[in-house]
VEXKOLTOR-394811 format. One record per residue: x, y, z of N, C-alpha, C in turn. Coordinates in steps of 0.001 Angstrom, whole numbers, plus 500000, padded with zeros to 6 digits. Example, Ala and Ser with C-alpha at 12.3 -4.5 7.8 and 13.67 -1.06 7.14 Angstrom:
<atoms>
513190494310507800512300495500507800513200496700507800;512850497750507080513670498940507140512900500030507870;
</atoms>
This chain:
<atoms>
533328507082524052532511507228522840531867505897522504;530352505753522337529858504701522014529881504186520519;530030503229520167529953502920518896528545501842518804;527552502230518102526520502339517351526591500585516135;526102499253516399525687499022515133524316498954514709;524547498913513349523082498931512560522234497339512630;521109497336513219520187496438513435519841496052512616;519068497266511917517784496766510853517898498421509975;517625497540508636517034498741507992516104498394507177;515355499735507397513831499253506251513583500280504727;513214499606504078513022500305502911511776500082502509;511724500923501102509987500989501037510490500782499278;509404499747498672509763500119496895508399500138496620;508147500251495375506821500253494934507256500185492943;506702499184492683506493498862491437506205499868490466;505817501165490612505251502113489567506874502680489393;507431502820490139508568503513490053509775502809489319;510074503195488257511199502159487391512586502651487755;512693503311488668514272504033488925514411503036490533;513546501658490984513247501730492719513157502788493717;512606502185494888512204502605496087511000502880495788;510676504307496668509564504539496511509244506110496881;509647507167496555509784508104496223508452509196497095;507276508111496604505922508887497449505407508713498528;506239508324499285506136508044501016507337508660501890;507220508239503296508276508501503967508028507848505640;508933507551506036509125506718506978509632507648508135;509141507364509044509424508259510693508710507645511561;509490507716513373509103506870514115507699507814514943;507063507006515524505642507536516109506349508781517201;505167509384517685506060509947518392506407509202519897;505776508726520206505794507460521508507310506624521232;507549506101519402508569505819519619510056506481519996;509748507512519577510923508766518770511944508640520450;510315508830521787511144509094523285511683507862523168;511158506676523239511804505178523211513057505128522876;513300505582521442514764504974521150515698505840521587;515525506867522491516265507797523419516435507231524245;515877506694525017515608506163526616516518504460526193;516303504405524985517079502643524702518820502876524048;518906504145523956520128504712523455520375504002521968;519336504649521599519316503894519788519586505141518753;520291504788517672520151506264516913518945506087515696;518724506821514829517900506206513570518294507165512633;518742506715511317519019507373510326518084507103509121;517533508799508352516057508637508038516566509243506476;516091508841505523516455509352504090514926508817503493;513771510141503888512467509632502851512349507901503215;512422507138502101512539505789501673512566504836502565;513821505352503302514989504377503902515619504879505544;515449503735506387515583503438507578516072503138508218;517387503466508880518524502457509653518274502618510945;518085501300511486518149501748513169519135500940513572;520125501789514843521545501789515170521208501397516830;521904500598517426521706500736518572523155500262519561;523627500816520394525019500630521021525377499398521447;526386499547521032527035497777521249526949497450522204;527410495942522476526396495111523515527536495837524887;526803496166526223527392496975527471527275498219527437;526939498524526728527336500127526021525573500723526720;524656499598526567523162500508526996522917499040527679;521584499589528550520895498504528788519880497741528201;520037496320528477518888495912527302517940496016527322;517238496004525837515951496087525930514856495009526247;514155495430526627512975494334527217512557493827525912;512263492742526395511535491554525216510819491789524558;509562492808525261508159492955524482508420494910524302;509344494896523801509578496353523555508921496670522033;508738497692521366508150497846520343508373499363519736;509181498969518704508980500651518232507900500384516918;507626501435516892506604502049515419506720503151514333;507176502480513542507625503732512044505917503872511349;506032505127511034504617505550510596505116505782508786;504105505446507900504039505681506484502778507148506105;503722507611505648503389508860505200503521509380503569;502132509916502876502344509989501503502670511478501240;503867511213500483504148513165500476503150513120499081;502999512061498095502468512295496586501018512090496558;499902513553496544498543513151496837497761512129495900;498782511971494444497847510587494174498373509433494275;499511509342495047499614507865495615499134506603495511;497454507043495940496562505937495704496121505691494057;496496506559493576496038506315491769496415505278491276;498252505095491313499228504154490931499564503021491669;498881502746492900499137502308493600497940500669493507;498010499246493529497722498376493133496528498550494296;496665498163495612495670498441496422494955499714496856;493783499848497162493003501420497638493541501312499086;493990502819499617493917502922500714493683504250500922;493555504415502116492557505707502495493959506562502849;494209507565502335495358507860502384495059509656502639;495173510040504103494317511402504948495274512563504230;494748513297504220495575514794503818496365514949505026;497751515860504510498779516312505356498398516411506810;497611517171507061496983517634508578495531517208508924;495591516091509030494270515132508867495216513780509709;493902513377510702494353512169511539493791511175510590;494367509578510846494495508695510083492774508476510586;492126508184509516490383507534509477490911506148509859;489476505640510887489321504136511368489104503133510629;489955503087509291489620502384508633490837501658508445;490989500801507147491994499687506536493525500435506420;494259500216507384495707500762507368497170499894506935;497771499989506332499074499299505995499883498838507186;499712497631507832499474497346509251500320496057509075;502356496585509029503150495504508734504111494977510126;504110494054510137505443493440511303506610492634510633;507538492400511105508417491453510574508073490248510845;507391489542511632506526488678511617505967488155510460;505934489028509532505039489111507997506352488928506923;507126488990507328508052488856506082508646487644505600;508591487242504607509103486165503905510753486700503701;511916485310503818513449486006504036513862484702502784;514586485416501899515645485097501106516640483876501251;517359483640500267518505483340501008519946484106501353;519830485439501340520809486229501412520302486833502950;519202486413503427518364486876504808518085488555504756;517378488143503264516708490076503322515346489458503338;514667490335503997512842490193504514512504491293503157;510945490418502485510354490968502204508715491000502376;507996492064502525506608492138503069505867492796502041;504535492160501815503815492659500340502622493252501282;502616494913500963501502495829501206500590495259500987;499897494313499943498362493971499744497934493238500914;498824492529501966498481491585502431498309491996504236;499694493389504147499350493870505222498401494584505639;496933494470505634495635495360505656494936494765506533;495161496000508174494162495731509117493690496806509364;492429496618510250491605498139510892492708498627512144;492708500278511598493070500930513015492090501331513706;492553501113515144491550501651515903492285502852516936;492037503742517436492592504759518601492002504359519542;490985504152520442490615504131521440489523505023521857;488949504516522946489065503771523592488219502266523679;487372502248522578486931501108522056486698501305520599;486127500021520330485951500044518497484574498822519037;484069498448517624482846497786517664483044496253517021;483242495410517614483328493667516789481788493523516298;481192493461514800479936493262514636479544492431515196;480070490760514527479413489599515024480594488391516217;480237488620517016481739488025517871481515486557517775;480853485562516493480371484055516687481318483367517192;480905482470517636481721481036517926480666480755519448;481249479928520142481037478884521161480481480349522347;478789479869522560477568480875523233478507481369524573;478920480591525408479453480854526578481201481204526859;481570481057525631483060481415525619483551482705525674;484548483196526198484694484844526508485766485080525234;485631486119524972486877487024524148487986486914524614;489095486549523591490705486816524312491064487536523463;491400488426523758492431489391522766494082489432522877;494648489094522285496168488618521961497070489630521788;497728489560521683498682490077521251499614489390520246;499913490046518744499892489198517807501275488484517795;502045489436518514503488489256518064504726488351519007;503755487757519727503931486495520889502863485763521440;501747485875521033500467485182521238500161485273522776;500768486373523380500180486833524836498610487128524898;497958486191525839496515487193526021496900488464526997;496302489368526069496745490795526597495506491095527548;494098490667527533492988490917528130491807489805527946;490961489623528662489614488779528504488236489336528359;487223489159527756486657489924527905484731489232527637;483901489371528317482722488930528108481880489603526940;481554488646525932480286488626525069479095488310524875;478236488838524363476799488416524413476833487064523659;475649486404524477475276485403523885474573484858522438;474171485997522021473390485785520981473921486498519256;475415486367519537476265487530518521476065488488518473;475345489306519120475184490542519186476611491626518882;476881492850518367477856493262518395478546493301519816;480079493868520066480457493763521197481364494488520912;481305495988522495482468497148522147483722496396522802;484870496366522030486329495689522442486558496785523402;486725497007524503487645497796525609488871497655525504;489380498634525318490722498409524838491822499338526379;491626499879526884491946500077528240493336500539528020;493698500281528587495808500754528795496571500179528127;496183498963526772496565498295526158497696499503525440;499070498658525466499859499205524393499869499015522824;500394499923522211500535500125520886500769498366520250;500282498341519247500665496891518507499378496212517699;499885495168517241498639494804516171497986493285517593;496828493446516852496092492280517951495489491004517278;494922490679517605493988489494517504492817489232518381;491535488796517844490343488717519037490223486870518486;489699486319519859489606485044519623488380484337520407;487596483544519822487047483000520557486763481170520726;487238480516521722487213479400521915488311478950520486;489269479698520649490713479310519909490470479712518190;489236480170517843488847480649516221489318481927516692;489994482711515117490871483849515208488938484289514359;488374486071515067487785486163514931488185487551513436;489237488723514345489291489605513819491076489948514246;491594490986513640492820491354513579492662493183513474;493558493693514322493453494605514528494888495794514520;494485496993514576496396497528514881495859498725515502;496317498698516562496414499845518325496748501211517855;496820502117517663497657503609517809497072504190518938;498037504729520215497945505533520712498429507099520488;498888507180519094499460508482518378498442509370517776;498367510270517371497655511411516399497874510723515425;499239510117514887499431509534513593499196510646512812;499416511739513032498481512750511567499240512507510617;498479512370509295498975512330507861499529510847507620;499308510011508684499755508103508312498637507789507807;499314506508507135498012505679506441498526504317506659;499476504491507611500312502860508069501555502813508890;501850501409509148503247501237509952503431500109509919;504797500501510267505527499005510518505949498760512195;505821497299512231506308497331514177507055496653514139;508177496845514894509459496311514937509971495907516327;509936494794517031509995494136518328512064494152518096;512680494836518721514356494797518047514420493260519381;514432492855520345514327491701520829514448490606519919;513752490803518772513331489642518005514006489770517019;514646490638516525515980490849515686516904489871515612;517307489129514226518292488490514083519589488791514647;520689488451515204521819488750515493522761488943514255;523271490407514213524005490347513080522636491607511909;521793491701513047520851492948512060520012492408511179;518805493280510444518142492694509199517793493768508309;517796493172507042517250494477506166515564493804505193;514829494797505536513601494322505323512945495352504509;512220494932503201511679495758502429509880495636502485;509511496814502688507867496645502697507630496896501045;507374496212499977506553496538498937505140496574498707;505035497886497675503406498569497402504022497963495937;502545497444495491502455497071493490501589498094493015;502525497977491904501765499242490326500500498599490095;499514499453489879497898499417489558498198499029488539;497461497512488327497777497114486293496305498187485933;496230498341484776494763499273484364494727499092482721;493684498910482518493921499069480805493825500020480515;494940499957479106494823501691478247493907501718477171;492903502666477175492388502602476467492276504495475894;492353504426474740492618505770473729491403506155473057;490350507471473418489755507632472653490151508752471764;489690508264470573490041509052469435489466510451469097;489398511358468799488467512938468369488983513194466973;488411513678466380488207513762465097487391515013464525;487962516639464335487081517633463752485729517208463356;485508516449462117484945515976460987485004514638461239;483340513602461228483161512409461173483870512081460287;484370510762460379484324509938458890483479508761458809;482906508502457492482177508074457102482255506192458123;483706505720458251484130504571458761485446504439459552;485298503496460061486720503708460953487696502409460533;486493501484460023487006500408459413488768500305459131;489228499400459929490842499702459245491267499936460240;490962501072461136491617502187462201492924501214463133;493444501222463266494521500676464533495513500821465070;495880500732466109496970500986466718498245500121466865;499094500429466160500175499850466128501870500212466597;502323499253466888504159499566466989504518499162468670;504954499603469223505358499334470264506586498267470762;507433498392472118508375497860471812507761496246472656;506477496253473216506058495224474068504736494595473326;504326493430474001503425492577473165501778493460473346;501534494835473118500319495406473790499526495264472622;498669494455472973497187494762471714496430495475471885;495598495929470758494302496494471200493218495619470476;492122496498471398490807495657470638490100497174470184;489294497428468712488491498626468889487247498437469266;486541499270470155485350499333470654484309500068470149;483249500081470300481762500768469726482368502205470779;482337503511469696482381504862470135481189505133471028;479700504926470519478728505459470682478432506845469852;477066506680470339476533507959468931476093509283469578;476281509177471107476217510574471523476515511905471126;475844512852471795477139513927471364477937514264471769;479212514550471426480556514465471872481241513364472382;480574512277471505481351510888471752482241510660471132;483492509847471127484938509522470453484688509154469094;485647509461467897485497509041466819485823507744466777;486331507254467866487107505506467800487397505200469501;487286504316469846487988503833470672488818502484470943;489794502450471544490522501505471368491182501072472867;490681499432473285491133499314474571492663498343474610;493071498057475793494193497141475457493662495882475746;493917494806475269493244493675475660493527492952476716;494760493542477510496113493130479037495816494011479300;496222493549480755496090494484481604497761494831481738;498025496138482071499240496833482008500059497504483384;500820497106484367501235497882485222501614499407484999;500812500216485569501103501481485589502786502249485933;503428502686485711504895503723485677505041504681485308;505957505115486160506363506486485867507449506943485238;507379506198484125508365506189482596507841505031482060;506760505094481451506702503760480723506966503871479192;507403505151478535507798505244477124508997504024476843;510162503665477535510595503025477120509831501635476910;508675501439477222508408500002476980506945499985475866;506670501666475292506033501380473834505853502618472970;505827502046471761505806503402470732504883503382469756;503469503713470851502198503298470052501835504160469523;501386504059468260500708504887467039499652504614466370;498304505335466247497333504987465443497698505449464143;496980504314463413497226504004462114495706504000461022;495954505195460357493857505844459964494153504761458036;493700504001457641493560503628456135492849504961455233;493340504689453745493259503376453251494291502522453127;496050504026453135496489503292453023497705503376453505;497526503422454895497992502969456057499150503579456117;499435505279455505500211505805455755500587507018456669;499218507158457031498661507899457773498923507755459147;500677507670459897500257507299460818500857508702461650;499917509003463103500023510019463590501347509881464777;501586511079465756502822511398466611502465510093467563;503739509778468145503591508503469012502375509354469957;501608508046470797500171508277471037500813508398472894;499698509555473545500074509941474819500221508349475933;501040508435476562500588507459477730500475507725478881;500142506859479943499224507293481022499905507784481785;498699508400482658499198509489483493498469509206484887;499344509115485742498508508486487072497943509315488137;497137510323487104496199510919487841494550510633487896;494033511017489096492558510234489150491520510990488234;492085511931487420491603512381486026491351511746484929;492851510653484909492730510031483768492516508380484480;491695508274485596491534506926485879490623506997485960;489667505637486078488246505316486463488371503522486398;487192503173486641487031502054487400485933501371485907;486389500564484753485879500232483852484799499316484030;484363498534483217483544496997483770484071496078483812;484999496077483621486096494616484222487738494619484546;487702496286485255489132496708485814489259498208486032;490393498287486351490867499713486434491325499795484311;490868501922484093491547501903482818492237503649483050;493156503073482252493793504846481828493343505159480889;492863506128480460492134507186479787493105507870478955;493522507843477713494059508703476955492854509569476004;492943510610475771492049510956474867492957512045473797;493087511810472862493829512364471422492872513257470518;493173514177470161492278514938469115493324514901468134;492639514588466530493333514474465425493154516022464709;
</atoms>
């Protein structure tokens, strides 16, 4: 009977969520990897979130090669994900292949370690283009007229291939050939031009991954967290009102258990424009319980007794979001 230890485990958190982790994703290996850690006699234990990979004690399997590579794919079970979520990402419906665009494109390579030696990796930072194959397009390949393309390999600085460019920057299709799975680098005359991440998978329904070289694994295992940040957004409340009133003069929003101000804003005189509006003057991380942190109430004069049911808070749907003139805002709208 083999006995199994645990390498690495990965977790996923995300700032909107006040209970941790991260609830609106899920972690699973590609399918390229899934045969791999069969063939390497590895186990993997999968809970949504959270990731353990197990692999048989030392004699027990043979080792793995140096430049081995598995790939966990990120998957959003929650379709607004991207609402609450600090960075945009293109995030494909269930049965939809991942678009050639900006993917959550993490290595341990990328992680900053503690002193307790836990890795952590910040989603904003992991953002490269995926490409499938069998080429993609470099717009401008500048640097030195007669120098050729090297394309790397990121995660040992191997040139994986060479490749000739036009002289005059012209675009240039990268051939990407039999190249294996992994994130890259294009270079020319030693300037890093562009950065890239390989899938030879369907990937359906990813919008990212993590690559994990176990070679390069600390002895003794690692536990490494990829974090996504809460969309800060201002709240802003418009007011409705049956019947104008003559002024709003006075109007405000008050109480709360945190330092949130408001400022009131010009309604406008449209029709069916707000009797008041009121923005926050901070910007606010978005959650999914944020009552415990306010118990805001508008407050109508003269004399200021008037104050109504604690006031709705946001809701991180792309209903109640939009893109203001100087941020993201949540949208409450109240009828009195």
């Amino acid at each position: 009977m083999h006995v199994f230890d645990p390498v690495l485990t990965l977790r996923l958190s995300h700032g909107y969520f006040t209970r941790g982790g991260c609830p609106a994703l899920t972690l699973a290996p590609s399918a390229e990897t899934r045969a791999t850690l069969a063939r390497d006699g590895c186990r993997l234990w999968l809970k949504g979130d959270r990731l353990v990979l197990s692999q048989a004690s030392e004699g027990a399997a043979a080792p793995v090669p140096p430049d081995r590579l598995y790939r966990f794919l990120l998957r959003a079970v929650d379709p607004h994900f991207a609402t609450y979520t600090a960075e945009t990402w293109a995030v494909p419906a269930g049965d939809a292949p991942p678009p050639s665009r900006s993917w959550v494109c993490a290595s341990l390579a990328d992680a900053t370690w503690d002193a307790d030696g836990a890795g952590r990796i910040s989603a904003s930072t992991a953002r490269l283009l995926l490409v499938h194959g069998p080429a993609f397009r470099l717009p401008e390949p500048r640097g030195a007229d007669d120098a050729p393309l090297a394309i790397l390999r990121d995660w040992d600085d191997r040139v994986a291939w060479r490749q000739s460019a036009p002289r005059d920057n012209a675009p240039v299709d990268i051939a990407l050939g039999e190249a294996g799975e992994g994130i890259y680098r294009i270079e020319r005359a030693g300037d890093t031009l562009s950065r890239f991440c390989l899938s030879r998978d369907p990937a359906v329904g990813a919008f990212g991954c993590i690559d994990v070289f176990p070679a390069a694994l600390p002895e003794g295992g690692a536990e490494v967290t990829l974090a996504f940040d809460a969309r800060p957004t201002r709240w802003v409340y418009e007011i409705f009102t049956r019947t104008r009133p003559r002024s709003t003069d006075g109007w405000r929003i008050d109480g709360g258990s945190g330092p949130v101000a408001f400022t009131s804003l010009p309604p406008g005189d449209a029709p069916g424009a707000p009797t008041a509006v009121f923005r926050s003057d901070a910007l606010i991380d978005l959650a999914d319980d944020p009552r415990g942190r306010n118990d805001l109430r508008l407050v109508v004069p003269p004399d200021g007794a008037r104050i109504t049911d604690p006031l709705p808070l946001p809701a991180a749907s792309p209903a109640a979001t939009r893109l203001g003139p100087d941020g993201w805002e949540s949208v409450m709208r109240v009828a009195l």
